[in-house]
Structure formats: structure tokens, C-alpha cells
Steps between C-alpha positions, in 0.01 A plus 500: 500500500297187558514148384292227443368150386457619134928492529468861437653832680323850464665839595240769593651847612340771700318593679238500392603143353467398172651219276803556341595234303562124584771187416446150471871387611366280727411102344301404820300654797630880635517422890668824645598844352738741746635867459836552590544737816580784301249395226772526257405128407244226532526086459292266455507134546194155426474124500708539143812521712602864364612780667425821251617861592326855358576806510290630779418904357372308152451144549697462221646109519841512589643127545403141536649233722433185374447168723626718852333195688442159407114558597209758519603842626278600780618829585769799512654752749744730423768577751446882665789619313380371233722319229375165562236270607401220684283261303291168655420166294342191458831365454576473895801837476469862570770705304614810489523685148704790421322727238533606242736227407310173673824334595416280841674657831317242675363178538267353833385161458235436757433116459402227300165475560151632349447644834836681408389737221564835557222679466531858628810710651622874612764670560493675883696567771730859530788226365305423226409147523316238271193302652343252280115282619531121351184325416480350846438803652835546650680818529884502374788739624721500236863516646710342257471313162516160715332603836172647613304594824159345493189632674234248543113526540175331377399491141152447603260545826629401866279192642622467824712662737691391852776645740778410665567743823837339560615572228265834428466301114156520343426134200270581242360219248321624134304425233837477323595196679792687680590466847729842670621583766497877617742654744631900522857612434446717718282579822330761302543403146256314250463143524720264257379214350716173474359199315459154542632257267453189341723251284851468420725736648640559115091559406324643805133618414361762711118339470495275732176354427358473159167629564436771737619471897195586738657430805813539678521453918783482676659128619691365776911442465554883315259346185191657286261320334283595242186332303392589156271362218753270379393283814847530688614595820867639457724531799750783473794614714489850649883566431571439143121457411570192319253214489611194697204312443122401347187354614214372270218610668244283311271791441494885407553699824215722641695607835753459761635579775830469730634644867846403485469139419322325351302543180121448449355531132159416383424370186188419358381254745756428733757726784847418432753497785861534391835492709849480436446521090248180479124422522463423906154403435110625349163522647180455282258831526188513337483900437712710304756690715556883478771587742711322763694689759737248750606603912682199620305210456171672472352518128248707387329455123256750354270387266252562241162437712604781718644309815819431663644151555743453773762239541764345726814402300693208651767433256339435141122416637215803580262426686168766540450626784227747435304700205464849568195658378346854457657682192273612232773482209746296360792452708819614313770604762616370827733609743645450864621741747852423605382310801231288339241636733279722232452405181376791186291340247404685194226435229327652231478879710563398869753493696418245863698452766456144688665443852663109411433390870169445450398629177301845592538770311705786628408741192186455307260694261733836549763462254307524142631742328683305192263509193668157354684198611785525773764328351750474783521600870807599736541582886719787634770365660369618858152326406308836524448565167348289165591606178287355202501542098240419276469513081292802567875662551423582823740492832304543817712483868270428736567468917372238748486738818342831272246250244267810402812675322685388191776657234442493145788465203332531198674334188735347656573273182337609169260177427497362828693385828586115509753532807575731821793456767564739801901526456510731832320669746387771330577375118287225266598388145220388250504355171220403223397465124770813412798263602632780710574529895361783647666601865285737703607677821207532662656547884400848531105451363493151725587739807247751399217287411519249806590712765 
């Protein structure tokens, strides 16, 4: 059977398949048509808030349930032992319908929002359980008629990426303006994404910016801060991931950059020092900034003319201390070795390493092998290795002692990498335009490669 926009089901039987007959029981648009288990029936259900059964050996229409929801029906799964189904809507509530009769078991109200409709569920589990997707992307463990488990993610690409080794918890910021925070269950299980919140504690949104986040660093005082194109700077605790505070950054951010502390953003025109949740004070720039990585009081700024400002933060002022010249690209990532001695700079193919005492560089013209932009940059936490992503999809590991050799993960995130993060010795996370983490354990090819 299928249904479709014309408000029409068709039977075909087979094979080879040809049509049967067809019904027009349906007032409105046919979303979903499902056999039974035993094929002994089928239901369908649209946006005319009807659940209709057939007989599933003739298509022959069977029953109608009139107004089930008090919105359009999305979709239908029937139970594995068949005898009823669980049906999604528009209408914010998942139910679960006994067939033939349609008399309600069940009802799951999953909010009051838009970002509440329930737009797809299943039924899994070897205790068959129902699982219903709302509109905001979450994923919903029904449990009870009044409580659910909820499994968050992005609705949307990652942006930006950092990690937090003392607590072994990875923040991501997306194009959906969401802020999470990622931690495992387990030493060996899947990461688990909690997310930030805004508002009322009686209407919390999820989005914590209304436009999409592009940055999130890690703070001083157990806070993250993230940018995004609504021209804020939001400063969120790492234990309940609420927000505690918000900046007006006086400009759309392009970058930033944190080691602990404090906070440096650039805008437009200006580098924007924050501390304790307020504006500690800007400095004028007359290039647009790419990427800023921070080691102590030492600021670094990539920017579009291919060089690399350097700064010495006292408090809320910068002052530049040098200009580092001698890429041939763009610079779009930045990043220092634990002890602030190296630091990896990445453009629009190369990967440089400069030596910060005095500016020489350590690595150059051997590491260009990315066919696109490196997004993001991250140091092993021994300060051997370099691990870089680019939107070519491509993770490379490269070594400072070995710099002829390299590994290569290809399509590491379908459309591109925005983010990377060494989370061990041996094990990197990265993240991009699929909104998914990808972990790799790579211990066993990094001992291979590089001995």
C-alpha cells in the first residue's frame, strides 16, 4: 500500500505488483502506511488527524478513527506483536492505539513548544519500547505517560569544539545555536550529550543563542563561553550547563580563544578581553582576525593577510609584540602545545610549526597534504603529535620528532571537520558539518607510523 498528497491510498499485490484498487478515506495528506507484523492488517494515518485500518490480504478499508490527535499525523509503528500502534503528531503527544478498535492505551505529551512536535517514533528494544524524535532534534525514551529519557545532539552542523581533560568532557557549539556538553557513561561507552539552557527554569530553551554559535572555549572559575551571530558572548556553568550570564560583544564574532581564563574574541575590528562574566577591556585592529589561540598571557591572532599577530595580555589591554610572517594561506587554526613553547598554525593546506621563543619555525613546507582549509588544530597530550581537520574531511596526525611521516583518516565527518580534540594518548574526537562526534583510536597506527 502507499499513500500520498492526492489524500489517496492504493493497494498493489504481487509480485509482480500491480494496482488493486484504491480508497479515498483520508480528507487530507497520507503521511505513513504500515503492515502489521503478521500482515494480517495495515493503518494508515495524515495531517487530517485520522487513523484508518485495512485489511492487509485486500486492502479492503476496514475502520476510521476520527480526530486520534488534535494535529497532523506524522507517522505509525505497530507494536511487534502487533495489535496496536504507536502514532506521532503535530499536536506535541505520542499515543499508543490498540487496533482494530482505536481506543487510546496511551498518551506521551512531550512539551508545549513548536520545537515539541513529534515528528517520528519506533518501537525497539527486546522489552518493546516506544522512542519518539521531536522537532528539535531530540531523541525521547518513552517510560511513562508523564516521564521520558531525552538524548540530546545538534540539529544542525558543529562550529566549534573544546575539551576539558579534568573532567574528560568535550563542548560543542552549532549552527543551531545550541551549546552541549559531552561526557561518557561509561569508560567505553558513546558520548552523551547534555544541553545548555536559557530562560526561566519553568521555560528553559535549549538554543542558547538565536543565531548560530561559532565558538565555544573553555573559561576560568568551571565556566564556558560561547559567541554566535547574535553578537553575544554567553557564559555557562560546566555542572548544570545553565547560563549565568551575557556579554554584548558590539560586533559579530570571527574567533576566539581561551587557556583557562580569560576570554579573547574578535569582532569585526576590535579583540575583546573578557573575565569574570564582563567586558575587561578591547583593542582596535585594523585586519580581520581568523583564529586566536591563548597560553597564559601570550595571544596569538591569525588573520586574513596571511600573518600572525602576537600579544601580551595584562589584564584587559594587548599589546603586540610581534607579526609573524611566512604562510602562503589564510590562517584559520591555531594552537599551543601544553607548555606554550611550540605553537601549530594551520591555513588554507599547511600545517607550520613556530618555536614562540623567538618565532622560527620548527616545521615548515612538509606538512601539505590537506586539499582545503584546516579548520581546527590539537596537540597530543605528550606534545609529540598534531592532529588537524580540514572541510576537505580529512584527519591527518602528524609527529614533531618523525616530520616526513603522517596518518590519514579519510571522512572523518561527511561535509567537513570544524573541530578536533586529543581526549587521550592514543584517542582524538572530531566533529564538523554532520553534527556528529567521531572518536578514533588511533594508539596502535600512532605507534606504527612514528616509530
Amino acid at each position: 500500500m502507499s499513500g500520498s498528497e492526492d489524500f489517496k491510498t492504493v493497494f498493489y499485490a504481487g509480485p509482480p505488483f500491480k494496482r488493486e484498487g484504491e480508497a479515498q478515506v483520508h480528507s487530507n495528506y497520507v503521511n505513513c502506511v504500515r503492515f502489521s507484523p503478521d500482515g494480517e492488517a495495515i493503518v494508515s494515518v495524515g495531517s487530517d488527524k485520522k487513523l484508518c485500518v485495512f485489511e492487509g490480504k485486500t486492502g479492503k478499508h476496514v475502520k476510521t478513527v476520527e480526530n486520534l490527535h488534535d494535529g497532523s499525523i506524522y507517522t505509525a509503528t505497530w507494536f511487534p506483536e502487533g495489535g496496536k500502534v504507536l502514532t506521532t503528531s503535530a499536536d506535541k503527544t505520542a499515543k499508543v492505539v490498540s487496533i482494530p478498535s482505536g481506543e487510546v492505551l496511551e498518551t506521551y505529551t512531550l512539551g508545549s513548544s513548536i520545537s515539541s512536535f513529534v515528528v517520528g517514533g519506533c518501537v525497539a528494544g527486546t522489552t518493546p519500547t516506544p522512542y519518539v524524535i521531536t522537532l528539535s532534534g531530540d531523541l525521547h525514551l518513552l517510560t511513562s505517560p508523564t516521564t521520558s529519557v531525552s538524548t540530546h545532539g545538534h540539529q544542525g552542523s558543529i562550529k566549534s569544539m573544546c575539551y576539558d581533560p579534568q573532567t574528560s568532557t568535550i563542548y560543542t557549539s552549532g549552527s543551531d545555536g545550541r551549546v552541549l556538553s559531552w561526557s561518557k557513561h561509561s569508560g567505553t561507552g558513546p558520548y552523551v550529550a547534555t544541553p545548555s539552557t536559557s530562560g526561566t527554569l519553568s521555560q528553559p530553551s535549549l538554543s542558547l543563542h538565536s543565531g548560530s554559535a561559532t565558538q565555544v572555549v573553555l573559561s576560568g572559575s568551571g565556566h564556558v563561553v560561547s559567541c554566535g551571530w547574535d553578537d553575544v558572548a554567553r557564559v555557562v556553568g560546566k555542572g548544570d550547563m545553565r547560563e549565568e550570564g551575557c556579554v554584548a560583544l558590539g560586533g559579530q564574532p570571527k574567533a576566539a580563544g581561551a587557556d583557562g581564563g580569560g576570554v579573547v574574541v574578535a569582532t569585526k575590528d576590535k579583540l575583546v578581553c573578557l573575565g569574570g562574566g564582563r567586558i575587561e577591556g578591547t583593542t582596535e585592529i585594523g585586519y580581520m582576525a581568523t583564529a586566536i589561540a591563548v597560553k597564559g598571557e601570550m595571544v596569538v591572532v591569525g588573520d586574513d593577510k596571511n600573518n600572525i599577530h602576537v600579544y601580551n595580555k595584562e589584564g584587559g589591554e594587548l599589546k603586540e609584540t610581534n607579526v609573524v610572517t611566512g604562510h602562503t594561506g589564510v590562517i584559520n587554526s591555531l594552537s599551543f602545545n601544553s607548555s606554550g613553547t611550540s605553537l601549530a598554525a594551520g591555513d588554507v593546506k599547511e600545517v607550520r610549526i613556530w618555536n614562540t621563543s623567538d618565532w622560527s619555525p620548527l616545521v615548515k613546507g612538509k606538512w601539505q597534504f590537506h586539499t582545503s582549509r584546516i579548520t581546527s588544530l590539537s596537540w597530543s597530550p605528550c606534545g609529540s603529535y598534531v592532529a588537524s581537520v580540514g572541510t576537505d574531511e580529512n584527519l591527518f596526525v602528524w609527529c614533531v620528532g618523525k616530520k616526513m611521516r603522517r596518518l590519514n583518516f579519510k571522512f572523518a565527518n561527511k561535509g567537513g571537520c570544524n573541530g578536533v580534540e586529543w581526549t587521550g594518548e592514543g584517542t582524538i574526537v572530531t566533529a564538523g558539518e554532520d553534527g556528529c562526534l567521531a572518536e578514533w583510536n588511533v594508539g596502535e597506527e600512532v605507534k606504527e607510523k612514528f616509530k
